[in-house]
Phi, psi and omega in degrees: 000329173296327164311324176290301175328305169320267219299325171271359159306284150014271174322286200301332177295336175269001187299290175330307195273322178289317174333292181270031173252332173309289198304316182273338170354268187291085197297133191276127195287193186274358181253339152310280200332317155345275183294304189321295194323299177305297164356271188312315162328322170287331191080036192267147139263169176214130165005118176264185203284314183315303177329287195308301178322314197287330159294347168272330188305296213291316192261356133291336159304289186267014169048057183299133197209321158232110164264161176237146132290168169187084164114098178303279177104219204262349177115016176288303178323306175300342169322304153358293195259344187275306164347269175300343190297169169299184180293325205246026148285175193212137195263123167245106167277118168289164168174115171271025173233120202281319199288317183304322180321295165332312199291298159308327177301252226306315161352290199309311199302318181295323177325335189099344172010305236357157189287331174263016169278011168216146146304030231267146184238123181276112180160165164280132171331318172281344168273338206267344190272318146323335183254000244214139202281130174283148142091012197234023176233177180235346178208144164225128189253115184248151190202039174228245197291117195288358170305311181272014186288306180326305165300330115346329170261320164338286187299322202282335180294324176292330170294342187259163162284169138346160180027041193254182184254089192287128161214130178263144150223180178084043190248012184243038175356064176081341191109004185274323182300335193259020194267113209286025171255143185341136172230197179253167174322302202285332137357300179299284186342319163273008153300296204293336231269317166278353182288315200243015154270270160028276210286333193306107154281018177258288206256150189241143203230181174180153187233128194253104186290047191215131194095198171270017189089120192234097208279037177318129162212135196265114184305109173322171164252169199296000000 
């Protein structure tokens, strides 16, 4: 039993550094750097690189062929996420800013692309998800208003097939979420948001410690 203590004295001491050693894994070409480059210029955040590996990982995994979005950016995520997808997927990205939408269209293009291999919809989300084929999609990735992941989680369950794939990022705001002191709405809000995938018998979950917190779940079959 001392031994164990140790190794985890060990784990704990070392976290921070496997983390961001985790977090840098995969390298990233010139054309992510590219969009991140926009992003900031923009005042965007965008996906780090451990996020983005684990979303390609995530959407090769469920042999991903429609994926949805929610909060485009500048198209780091989406790369990403076009990356693991089949050849002959189609990425439908949200975003209520047309221009970061621009920003990404070119992303995708240096990237190797074809244009029809993204979808991009200019809108708020909660109007545009709606409109969207229940039951036709295979990953859904939400990266957007954190106020709103509950509506969102709504929609994506009607959105996935079986075995499709829920992935929230950001839920750890920074350290705010585990911080048991007064926080603001989009905060509360990813609390209720992990309490009730946790608790979901609709959903099989994981909470992926890369990035800002990456909140995964595999939508059950009937």
């Amino acid at each position: 039993m001392r031994r164990l203590r140790g190794q985890e004295r060990a784990i704990t001491g070392n976290r921070q550094t496997s983390w961001a050693f985790a977090d840098a894994f995969v390298a990233e070409d010139e054309t992510l750097l590219w969009a991140r480059d926009r992003a900031r210029e923009a005042g965007l955040r965008s996906v780090s690189a451990g996020t983005g590996a684990a979303l390609r990982l995530l959407a090769a995994t469920v042999d991903a062929k429609a994926v949805a979005e929610i909060g485009t950016g500048t198209g780091v995520s989406g790369i990403h996420l076009l990356h693991g997808m089949r050849p002959d997927g189609v990425l439908t990205t949200v975003d209520t800013d047309p221009e970061c939408q621009q920003l990404a269209r070119q992303a995708f293009r240096a990237a190797g692309f074809a244009a029809n291999r993204a979808r991009f919809i200019p809108g708020h989300a909660l109007d545009v998800l709606p409109r969207l084929a229940d039951g036709g999609y295979d990953l859904v990735f939400c990266d957007g208003d954190r106020a709103e992941c509950l509506d969102y989680l709504d929609e994506s369950l009607r959105l996935l097939r079986p075995g499709g794939l829920v992935v929230f990022e950001g839920v750890f705001a920074h350290g705010r979420t585990m911080d048991a002191s007064a926080q603001p709405l989009e905060v509360q809000r990813l609390r209720e948001l992990l309490r009730t995938v946790r608790e979901s018998t609709v959903l099989l979950s994981s909470l992926l410690p890369v990035g800002d917190g990456l909140l995964c779940a595999v939508k059950r079959g009937p």
